[in-house]
Every structure is written in structure tokens, then in C-alpha cells.
VOGU-3710 file (C-alpha; in Angstrom, 3 decimals, decimal comma):
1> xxxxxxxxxx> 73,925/19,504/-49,847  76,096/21,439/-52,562  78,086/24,004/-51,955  77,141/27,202/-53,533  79,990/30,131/-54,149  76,483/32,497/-54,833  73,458/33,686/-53,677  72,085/33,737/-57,194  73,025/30,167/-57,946  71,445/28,506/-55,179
11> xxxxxxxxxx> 68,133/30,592/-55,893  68,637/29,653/-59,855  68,361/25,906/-58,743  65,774/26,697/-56,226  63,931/28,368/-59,001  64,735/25,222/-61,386  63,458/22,758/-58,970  60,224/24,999/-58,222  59,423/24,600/-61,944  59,806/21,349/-62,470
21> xxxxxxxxxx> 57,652/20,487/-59,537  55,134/23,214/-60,936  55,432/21,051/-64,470  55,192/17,640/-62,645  52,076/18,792/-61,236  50,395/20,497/-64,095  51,291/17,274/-66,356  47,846/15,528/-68,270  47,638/11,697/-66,811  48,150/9,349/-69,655
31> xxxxxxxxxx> 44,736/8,544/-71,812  45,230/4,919/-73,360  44,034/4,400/-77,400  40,709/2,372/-77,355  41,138/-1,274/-78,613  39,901/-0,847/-82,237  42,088/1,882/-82,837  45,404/-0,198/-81,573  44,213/-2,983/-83,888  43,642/-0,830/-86,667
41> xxxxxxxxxx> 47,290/0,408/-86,580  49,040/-3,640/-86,134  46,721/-4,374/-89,455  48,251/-1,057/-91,160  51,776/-2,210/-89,725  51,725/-5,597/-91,533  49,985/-4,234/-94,663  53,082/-2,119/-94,901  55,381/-4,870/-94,185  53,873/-6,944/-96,773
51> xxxxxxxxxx> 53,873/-4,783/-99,343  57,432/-3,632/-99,001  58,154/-7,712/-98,982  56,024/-8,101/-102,403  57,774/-5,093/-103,341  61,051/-6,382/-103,049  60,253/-9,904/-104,258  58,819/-8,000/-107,695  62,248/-6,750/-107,589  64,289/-9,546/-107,329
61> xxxxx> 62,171/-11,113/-109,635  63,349/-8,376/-112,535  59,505/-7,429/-112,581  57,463/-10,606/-113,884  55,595/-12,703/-111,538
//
């Protein structure tokens, strides 16, 4: 156990650890997406990633395809 020079230091952590515990116990449990949204986002994700890719090959290609 640590050795406290105060009074008020040991009941500062005590306090600490109180609210932690107090937040640990009030948390919300964890509420997964449903499917459709998840998929929706991976096709947004790769409609982004192709675009920047045809954006960059327009680009390269001094802007005629």
C-alpha cells in the first residue's frame, strides 16, 4: 500500500477511486450498428476511395481522359 505524508491525500485517492467505480458502474453497455448500416458505410468508404483514385488519375492525366 502507498505511503501517504496526509490525511487529505489518501482521502483524495479514496475519493478518486470511489468515482471511477461510480463511472464504471453508471457506464451504457455497448449497442452494435445493425448490418445494413455497417455495409452502407464500407460502400461509402470505397466510393470515396475511388473517386479520390479517378481524381488523381484525371490529374496525372493533365485533365483529358
Amino acid at each position: 500500500m502507498a505511503e501517504y505524508k496526509s490525511r487529505e491525500a489518501l482521502e483524495h485517492d479514496a475519493m478518486a477511486a470511489a468515482e471511477k467505480q461510480e463511472a464504471e458502474q453508471n457506464k451504457e453497455p455497448y449497442v452494435e450498428r445493425s448490418k445494413g448500416i455497417r455495409v452502407l458505410a464500407w460502400v461509402l468508404f470505397a466510393l470515396v476511395i475511388i473517386g479520390v483514385i479517378l481524381y488523381y488519375f484525371w490529374i496525372a492525366r493533365a485533365g483529358k481522359l
